[in-house]
C-alpha positions as a Markdown table, in Angstrom:
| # | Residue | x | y | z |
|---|---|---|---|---|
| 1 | Unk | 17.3 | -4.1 | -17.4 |
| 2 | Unk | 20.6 | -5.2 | -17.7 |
| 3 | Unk | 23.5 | -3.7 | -19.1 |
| 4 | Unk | 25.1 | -6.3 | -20.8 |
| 5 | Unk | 27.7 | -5.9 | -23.3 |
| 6 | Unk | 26.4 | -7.7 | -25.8 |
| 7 | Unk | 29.5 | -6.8 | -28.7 |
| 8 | Unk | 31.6 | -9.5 | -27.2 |
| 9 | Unk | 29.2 | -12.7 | -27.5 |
| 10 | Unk | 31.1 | -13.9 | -30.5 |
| 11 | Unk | 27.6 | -15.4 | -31.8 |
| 12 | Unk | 28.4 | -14.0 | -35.3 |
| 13 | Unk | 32.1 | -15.4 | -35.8 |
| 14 | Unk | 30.9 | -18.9 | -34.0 |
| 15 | Unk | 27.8 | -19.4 | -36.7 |
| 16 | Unk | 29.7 | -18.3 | -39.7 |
| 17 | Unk | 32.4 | -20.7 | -40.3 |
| 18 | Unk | 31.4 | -21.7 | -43.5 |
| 19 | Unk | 33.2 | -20.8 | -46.8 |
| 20 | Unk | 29.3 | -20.2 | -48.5 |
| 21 | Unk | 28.3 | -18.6 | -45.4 |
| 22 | Unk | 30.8 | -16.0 | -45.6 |
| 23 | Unk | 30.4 | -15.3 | -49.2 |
| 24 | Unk | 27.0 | -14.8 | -49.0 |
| 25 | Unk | 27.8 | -12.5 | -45.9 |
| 26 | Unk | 29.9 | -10.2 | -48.3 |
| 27 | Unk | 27.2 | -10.2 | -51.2 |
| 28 | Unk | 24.4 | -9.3 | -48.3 |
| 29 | Unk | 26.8 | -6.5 | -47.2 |
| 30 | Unk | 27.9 | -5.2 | -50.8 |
| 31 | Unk | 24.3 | -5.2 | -51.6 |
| 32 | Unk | 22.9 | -3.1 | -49.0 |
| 33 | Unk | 25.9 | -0.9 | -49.2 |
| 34 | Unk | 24.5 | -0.2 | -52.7 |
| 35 | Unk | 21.2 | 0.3 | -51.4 |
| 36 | Unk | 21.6 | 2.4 | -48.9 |
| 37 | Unk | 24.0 | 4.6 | -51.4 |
| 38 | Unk | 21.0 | 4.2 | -53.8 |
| 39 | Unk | 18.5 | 5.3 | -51.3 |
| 40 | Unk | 20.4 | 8.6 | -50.1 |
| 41 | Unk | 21.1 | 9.5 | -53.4 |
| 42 | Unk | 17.1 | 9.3 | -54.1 |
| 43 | Unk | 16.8 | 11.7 | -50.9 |
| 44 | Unk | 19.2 | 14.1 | -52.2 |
| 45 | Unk | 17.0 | 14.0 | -55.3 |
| 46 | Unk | 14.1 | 14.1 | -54.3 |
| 47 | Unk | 13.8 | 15.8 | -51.0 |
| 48 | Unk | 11.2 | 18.4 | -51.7 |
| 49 | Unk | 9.0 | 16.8 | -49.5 |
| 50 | Unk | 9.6 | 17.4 | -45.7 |
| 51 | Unk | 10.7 | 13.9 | -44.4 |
| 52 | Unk | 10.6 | 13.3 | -40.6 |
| 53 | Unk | 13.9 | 10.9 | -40.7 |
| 54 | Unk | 14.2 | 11.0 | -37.4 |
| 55 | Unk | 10.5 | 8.9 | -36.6 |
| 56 | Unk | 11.9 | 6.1 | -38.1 |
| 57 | Unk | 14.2 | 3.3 | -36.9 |
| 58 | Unk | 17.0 | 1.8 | -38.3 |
| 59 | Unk | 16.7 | -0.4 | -41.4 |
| 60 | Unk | 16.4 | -4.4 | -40.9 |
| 61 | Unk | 19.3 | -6.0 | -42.3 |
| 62 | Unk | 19.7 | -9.7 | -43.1 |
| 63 | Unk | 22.3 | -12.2 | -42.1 |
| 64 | Unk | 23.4 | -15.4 | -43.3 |
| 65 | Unk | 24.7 | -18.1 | -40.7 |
| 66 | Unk | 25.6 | -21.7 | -41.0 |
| 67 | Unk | 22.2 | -23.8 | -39.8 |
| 68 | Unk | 20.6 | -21.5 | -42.4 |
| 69 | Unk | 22.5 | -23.1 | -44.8 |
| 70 | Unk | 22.6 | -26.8 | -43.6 |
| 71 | Unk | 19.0 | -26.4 | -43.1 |
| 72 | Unk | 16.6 | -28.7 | -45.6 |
| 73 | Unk | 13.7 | -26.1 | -45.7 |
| 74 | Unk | 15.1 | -22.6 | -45.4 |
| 75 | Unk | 12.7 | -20.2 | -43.5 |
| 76 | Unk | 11.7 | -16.7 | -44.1 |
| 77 | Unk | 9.6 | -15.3 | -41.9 |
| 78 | Unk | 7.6 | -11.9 | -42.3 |
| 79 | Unk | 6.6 | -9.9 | -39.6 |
| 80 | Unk | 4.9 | -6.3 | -39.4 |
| 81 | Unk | 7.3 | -3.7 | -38.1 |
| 82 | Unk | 11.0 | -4.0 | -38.1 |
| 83 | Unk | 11.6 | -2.5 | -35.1 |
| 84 | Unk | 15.8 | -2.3 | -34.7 |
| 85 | Unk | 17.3 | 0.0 | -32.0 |
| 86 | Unk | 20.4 | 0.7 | -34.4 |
| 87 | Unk | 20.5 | 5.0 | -35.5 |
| 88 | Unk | 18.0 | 6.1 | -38.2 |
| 89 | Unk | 16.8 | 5.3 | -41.2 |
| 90 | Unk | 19.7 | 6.5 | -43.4 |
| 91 | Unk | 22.2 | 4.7 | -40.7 |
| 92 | Unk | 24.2 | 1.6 | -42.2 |
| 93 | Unk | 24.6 | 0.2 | -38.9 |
| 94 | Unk | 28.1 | 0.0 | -38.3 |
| 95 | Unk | 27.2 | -3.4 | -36.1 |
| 96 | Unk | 26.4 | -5.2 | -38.5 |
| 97 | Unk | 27.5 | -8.2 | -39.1 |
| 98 | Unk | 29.3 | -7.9 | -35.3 |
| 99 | Unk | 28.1 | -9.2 | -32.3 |
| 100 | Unk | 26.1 | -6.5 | -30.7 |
| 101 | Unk | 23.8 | -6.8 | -34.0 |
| 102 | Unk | 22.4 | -10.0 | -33.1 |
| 103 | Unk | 21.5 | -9.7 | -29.4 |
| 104 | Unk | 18.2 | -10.1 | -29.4 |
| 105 | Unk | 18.9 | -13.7 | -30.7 |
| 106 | Unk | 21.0 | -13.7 | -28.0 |
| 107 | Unk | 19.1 | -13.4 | -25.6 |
| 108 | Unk | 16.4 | -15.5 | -26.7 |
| 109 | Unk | 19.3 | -18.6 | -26.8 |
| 110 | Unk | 20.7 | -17.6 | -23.0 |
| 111 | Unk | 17.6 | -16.0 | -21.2 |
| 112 | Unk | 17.6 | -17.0 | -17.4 |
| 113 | Unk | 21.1 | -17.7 | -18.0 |
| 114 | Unk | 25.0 | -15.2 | -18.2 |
| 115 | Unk | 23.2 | -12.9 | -16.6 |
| 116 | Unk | 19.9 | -11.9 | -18.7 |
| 117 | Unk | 17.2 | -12.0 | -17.3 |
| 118 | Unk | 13.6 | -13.0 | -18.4 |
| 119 | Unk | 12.7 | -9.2 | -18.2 |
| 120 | Unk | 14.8 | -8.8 | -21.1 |
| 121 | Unk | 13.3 | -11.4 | -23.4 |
| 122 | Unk | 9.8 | -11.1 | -22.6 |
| 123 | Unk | 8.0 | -14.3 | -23.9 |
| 124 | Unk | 5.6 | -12.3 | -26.6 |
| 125 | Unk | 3.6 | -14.0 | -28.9 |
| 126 | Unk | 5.2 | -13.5 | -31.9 |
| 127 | Unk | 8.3 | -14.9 | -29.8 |
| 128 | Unk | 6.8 | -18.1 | -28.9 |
| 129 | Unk | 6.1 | -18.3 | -32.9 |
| 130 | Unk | 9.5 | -17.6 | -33.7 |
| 131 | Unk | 10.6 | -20.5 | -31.6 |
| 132 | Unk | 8.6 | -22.7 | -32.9 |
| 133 | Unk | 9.4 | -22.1 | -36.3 |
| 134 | Unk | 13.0 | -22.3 | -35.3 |
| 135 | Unk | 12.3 | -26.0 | -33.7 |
| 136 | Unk | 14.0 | -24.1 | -30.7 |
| 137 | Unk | 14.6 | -26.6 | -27.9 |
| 138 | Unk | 15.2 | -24.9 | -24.3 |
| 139 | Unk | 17.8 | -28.5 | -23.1 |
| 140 | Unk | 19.8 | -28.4 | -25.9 |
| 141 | Unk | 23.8 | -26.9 | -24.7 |
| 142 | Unk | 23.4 | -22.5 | -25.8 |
| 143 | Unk | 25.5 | -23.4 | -28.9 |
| 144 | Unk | 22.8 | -26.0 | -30.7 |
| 145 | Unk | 20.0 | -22.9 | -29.3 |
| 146 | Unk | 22.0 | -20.2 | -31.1 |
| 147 | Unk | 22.0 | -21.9 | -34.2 |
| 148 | Unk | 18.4 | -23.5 | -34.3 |
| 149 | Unk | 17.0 | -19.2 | -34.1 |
| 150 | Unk | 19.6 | -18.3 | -36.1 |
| 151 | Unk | 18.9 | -21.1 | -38.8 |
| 152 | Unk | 15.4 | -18.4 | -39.5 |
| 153 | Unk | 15.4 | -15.5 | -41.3 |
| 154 | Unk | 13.5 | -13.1 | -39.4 |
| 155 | Unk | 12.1 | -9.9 | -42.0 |
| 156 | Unk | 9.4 | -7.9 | -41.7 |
| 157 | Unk | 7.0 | -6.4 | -44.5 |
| 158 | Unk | 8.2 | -2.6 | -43.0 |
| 159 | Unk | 11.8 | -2.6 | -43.0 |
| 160 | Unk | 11.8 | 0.7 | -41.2 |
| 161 | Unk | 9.0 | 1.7 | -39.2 |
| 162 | Unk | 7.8 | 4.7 | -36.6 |
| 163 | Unk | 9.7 | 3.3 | -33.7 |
| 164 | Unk | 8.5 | 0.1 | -33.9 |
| 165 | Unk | 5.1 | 1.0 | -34.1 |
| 166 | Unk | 2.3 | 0.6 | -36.9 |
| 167 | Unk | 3.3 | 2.1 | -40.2 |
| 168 | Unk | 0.9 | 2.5 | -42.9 |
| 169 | Unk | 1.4 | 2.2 | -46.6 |
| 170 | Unk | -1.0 | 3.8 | -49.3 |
| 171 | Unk | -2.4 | 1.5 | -52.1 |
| 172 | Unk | -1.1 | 1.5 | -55.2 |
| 173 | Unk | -2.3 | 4.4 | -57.6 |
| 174 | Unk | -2.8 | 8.5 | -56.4 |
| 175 | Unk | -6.2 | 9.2 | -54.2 |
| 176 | Unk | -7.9 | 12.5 | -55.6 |
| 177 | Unk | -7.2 | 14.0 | -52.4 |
| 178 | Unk | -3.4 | 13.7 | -51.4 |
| 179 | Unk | -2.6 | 14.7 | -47.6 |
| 180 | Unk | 0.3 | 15.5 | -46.6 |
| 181 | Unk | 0.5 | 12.7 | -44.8 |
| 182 | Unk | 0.2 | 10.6 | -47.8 |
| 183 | Unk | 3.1 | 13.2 | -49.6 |
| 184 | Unk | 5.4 | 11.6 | -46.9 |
| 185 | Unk | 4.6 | 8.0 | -47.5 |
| 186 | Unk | 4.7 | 8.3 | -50.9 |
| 187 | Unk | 8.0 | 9.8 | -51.0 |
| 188 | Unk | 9.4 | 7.7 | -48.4 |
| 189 | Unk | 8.1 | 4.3 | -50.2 |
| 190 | Unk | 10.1 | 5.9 | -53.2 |
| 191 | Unk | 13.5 | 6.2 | -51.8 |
| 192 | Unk | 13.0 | 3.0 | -49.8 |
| 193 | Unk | 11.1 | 0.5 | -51.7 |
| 194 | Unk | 11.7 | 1.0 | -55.2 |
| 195 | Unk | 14.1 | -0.8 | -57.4 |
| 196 | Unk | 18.0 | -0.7 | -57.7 |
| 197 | Unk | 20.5 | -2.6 | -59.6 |
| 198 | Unk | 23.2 | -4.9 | -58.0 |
| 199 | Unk | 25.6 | -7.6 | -59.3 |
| 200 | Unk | 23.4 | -8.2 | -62.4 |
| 201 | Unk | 19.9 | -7.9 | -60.8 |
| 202 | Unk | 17.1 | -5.4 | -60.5 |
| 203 | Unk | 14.7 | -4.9 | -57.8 |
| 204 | Unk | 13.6 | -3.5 | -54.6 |
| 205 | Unk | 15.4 | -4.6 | -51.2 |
| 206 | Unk | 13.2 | -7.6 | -50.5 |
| 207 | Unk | 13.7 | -9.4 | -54.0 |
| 208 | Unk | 17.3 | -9.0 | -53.8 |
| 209 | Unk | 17.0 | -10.8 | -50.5 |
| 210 | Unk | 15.0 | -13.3 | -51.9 |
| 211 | Unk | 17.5 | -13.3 | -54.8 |
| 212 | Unk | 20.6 | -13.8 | -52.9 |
| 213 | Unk | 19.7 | -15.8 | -49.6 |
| 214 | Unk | 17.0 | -18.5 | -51.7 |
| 215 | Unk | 14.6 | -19.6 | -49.0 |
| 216 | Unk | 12.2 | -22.4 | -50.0 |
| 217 | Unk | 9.6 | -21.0 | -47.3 |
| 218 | Unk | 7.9 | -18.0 | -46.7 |
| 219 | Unk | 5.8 | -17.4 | -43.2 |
| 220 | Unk | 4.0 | -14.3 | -43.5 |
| 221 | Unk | 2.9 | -13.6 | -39.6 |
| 222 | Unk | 1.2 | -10.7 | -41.1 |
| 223 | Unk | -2.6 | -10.9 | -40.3 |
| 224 | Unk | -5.2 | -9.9 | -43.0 |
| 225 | Unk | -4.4 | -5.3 | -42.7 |
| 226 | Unk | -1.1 | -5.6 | -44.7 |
| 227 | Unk | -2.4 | -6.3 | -47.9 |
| 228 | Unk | -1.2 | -2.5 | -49.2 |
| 229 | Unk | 2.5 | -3.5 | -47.9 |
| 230 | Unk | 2.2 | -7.1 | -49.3 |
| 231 | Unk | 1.5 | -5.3 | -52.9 |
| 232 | Unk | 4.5 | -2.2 | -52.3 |
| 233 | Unk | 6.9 | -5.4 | -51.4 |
| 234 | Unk | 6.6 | -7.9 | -53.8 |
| 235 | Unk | 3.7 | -6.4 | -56.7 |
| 236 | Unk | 0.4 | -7.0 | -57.4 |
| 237 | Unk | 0.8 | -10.2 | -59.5 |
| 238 | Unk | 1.8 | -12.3 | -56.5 |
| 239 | Unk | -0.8 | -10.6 | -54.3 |
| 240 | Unk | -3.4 | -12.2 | -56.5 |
| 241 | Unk | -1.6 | -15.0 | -56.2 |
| 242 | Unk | -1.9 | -15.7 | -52.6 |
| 243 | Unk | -5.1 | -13.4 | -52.0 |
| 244 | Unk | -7.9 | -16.1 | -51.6 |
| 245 | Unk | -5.3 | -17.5 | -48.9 |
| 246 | Unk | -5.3 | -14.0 | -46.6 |
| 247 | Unk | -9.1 | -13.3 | -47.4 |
| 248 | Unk | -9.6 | -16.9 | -45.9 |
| 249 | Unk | -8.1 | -16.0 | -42.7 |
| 250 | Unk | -10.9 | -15.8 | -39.8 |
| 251 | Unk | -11.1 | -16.6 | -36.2 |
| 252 | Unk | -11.8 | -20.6 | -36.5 |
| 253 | Unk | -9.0 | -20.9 | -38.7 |
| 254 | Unk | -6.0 | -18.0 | -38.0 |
| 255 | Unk | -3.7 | -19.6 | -40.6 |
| 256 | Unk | -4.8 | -21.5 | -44.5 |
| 257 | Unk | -1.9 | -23.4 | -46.7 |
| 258 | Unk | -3.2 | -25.5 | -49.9 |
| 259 | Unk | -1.4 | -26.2 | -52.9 |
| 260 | Unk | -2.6 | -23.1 | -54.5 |
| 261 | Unk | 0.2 | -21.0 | -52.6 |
| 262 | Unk | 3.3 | -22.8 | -53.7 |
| 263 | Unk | 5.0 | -20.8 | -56.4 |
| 264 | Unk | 6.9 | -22.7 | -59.2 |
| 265 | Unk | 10.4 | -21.6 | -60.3 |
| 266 | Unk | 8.7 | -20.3 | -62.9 |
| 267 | Unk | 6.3 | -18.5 | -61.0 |
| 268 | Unk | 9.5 | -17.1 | -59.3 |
| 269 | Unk | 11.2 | -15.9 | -62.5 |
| 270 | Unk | 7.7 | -14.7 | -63.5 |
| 271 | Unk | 6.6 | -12.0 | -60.6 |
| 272 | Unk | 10.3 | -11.5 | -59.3 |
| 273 | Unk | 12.3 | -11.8 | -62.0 |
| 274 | Unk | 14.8 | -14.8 | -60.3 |
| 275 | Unk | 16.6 | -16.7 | -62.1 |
| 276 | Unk | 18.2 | -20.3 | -61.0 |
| 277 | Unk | 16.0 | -20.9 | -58.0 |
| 278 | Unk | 16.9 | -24.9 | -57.1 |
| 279 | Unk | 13.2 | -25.6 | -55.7 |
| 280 | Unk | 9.9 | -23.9 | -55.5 |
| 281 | Unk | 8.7 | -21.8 | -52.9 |
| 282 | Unk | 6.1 | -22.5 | -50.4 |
| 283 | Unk | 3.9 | -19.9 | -48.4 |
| 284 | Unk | 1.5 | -19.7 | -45.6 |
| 285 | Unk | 0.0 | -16.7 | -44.8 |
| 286 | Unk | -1.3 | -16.2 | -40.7 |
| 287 | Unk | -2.3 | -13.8 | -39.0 |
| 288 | Unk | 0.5 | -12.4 | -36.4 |
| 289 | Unk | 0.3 | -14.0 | -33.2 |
| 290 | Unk | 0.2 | -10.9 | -31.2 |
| 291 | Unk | -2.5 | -9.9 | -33.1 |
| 292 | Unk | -5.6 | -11.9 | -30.9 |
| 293 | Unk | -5.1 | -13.9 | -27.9 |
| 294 | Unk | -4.7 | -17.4 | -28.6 |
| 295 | Unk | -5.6 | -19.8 | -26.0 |
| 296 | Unk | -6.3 | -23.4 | -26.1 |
| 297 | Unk | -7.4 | -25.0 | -28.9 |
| 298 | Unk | -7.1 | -22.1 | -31.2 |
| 299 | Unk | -3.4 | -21.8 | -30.3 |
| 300 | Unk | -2.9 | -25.4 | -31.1 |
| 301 | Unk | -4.3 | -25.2 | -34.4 |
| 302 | Unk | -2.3 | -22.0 | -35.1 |
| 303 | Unk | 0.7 | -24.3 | -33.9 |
| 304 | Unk | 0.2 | -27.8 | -35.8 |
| 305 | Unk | -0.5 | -25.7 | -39.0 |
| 306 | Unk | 2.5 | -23.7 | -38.9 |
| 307 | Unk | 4.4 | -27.1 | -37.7 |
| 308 | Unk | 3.1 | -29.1 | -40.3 |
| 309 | Unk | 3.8 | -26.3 | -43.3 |
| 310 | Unk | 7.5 | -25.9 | -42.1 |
| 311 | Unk | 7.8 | -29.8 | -42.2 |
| 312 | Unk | 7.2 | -30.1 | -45.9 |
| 313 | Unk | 9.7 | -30.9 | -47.8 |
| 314 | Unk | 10.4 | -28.2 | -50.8 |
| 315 | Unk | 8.9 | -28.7 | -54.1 |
């Protein structure tokens, strides 16, 4: 392993020039300050339940940069487990929005090169997806590869998760029998994924993402066992919506997109609540790439579908 300081890269102050970028920056930042206030305060309030803070990682935090902005089709993708290396869960990471915050995409622009090696940017699975999504192209000059990962929005359905690890999530409703185990998720889904006002607009951390950073497509790399997560993030109406698409995942075809899965504006001010959205929203739902070894042909069907889906214009 390296050590590598990675607080002086100046990736963050060389992708942010732009006067929407920055604003956006600040409303990102106010918002999560108000969430994270939000979310202590419903610890305080609620903290009858023992809650093992210290099992869980940081929470993921979004960023907006330039080539998301110039970009035609703005990409969200949704992984699994966010798994950041930045305090606890209660921890607003005082790196954010500095340097050492985004090192990871870092290193995936300058591997083999300023001294990082490809031991520190392993060449996953769900990398090589990332990348592809991105349009990331290994000869273009480090700035134009900084900017093509950072022009993604990389999210995951667990925005805080056991050290990276698999985190479960209860479906909606109370079973007859409730665990301790299931006291604990349920109070931790309460403090961390329930609603909150800020700036006008009410609901949990993922719509006010949605709300504030617009994308016109949504990659869920999620795989068919999040369903519970998919209904906890973003309610039960829009799981109906795209539940034909994840039941239709299966070995011969590891990703599905029709026309049933774009949503509307209206759809989009109907299950979220958003207001003003300037197009549609497209989805495609696969399963994550780490999840079954994809070789051959399989792979390049994976591949073309998530190329060709990212290549469609927005409605």
């Amino acid at each position: 392993m390296t050590d590598m300081d990675y607080s002086k890269t100046r990736i963050f102050e060389r992708h942010t020039n732009l006067e929407t970028t920055n604003k956006k920056n600040a409303e990102l930042k106010e918002m999560y300050q108000t969430f994270y206030n939000e979310m202590y305060q419903a610890f305080n309030i609620k903290k009858k339940v023992k809650f093992e803070t210290e099992k869980y990682n940081g929470i993921q935090l979004l960023t907006c940069f330039d080539s998301y902005l110039n970009a035609d089709n703005k990409i969200m993708i949704y992984g699994q487990e966010a798994n950041t290396d930045e305090g606890c869960v209660f921890d607003f990471s005082p790196q954010y929005q500095k340097d050492g915050y985004y090192k990871y995409e870092y290193k995936i622009a300058h591997v083999g090169e300023k001294g990082i090696p490809k031991s520190e940017c392993r060449q996953t699975e769900y990398l090589k997806t990332r990348e592809l999504i991105a349009g990331f192209d290994k000869s273009l000059n480090p700035e134009k590869r900084e900017a093509e990962i950072l022009s993604v929005l990389s999210n995951n359905l667990n925005k805080t998760s056991l050290k990276g690890k698999r985190t479960g999530c209860y479906p909606p409703g109370e079973p007859k029998r409730k665990t301790e185990k299931y006291k604990q998720y349920k109070f931790r889904d309460e403090i961390i994924y329930t609603s909150f006002d800020w700036n006008g607009f009410n609901g949990n951390i993922f719509l006010h993402e949605l709300n504030l950073l617009r994308p016109t497509h949504l990659v869920f790399l999620s795989g068919p066992d999040y369903i519970n997560h998919i209904i906890r993030d973003f309610g039960s109406d829009f799981y109906n919506k795209i539940k034909l698409m994840i039941n239709g995942l299966s070995a011969d075809t590891p990703a599905v997109t029709g026309s049933d899965y774009n949503l509307s504006k209206e759809d989009i001010h109907n299950l979220f609540g958003i207001n003003g959205y300037d197009s549609g929203i497209k989805i495609l739902y696969a399963y994550h790439p780490s999840a079954r070894i994809l070789n051959g042909e399989p792979r390049k069907n994976y591949n073309a579908i998530i190329e060709g889906f990212i290549n469609q214009e927005s409605l």
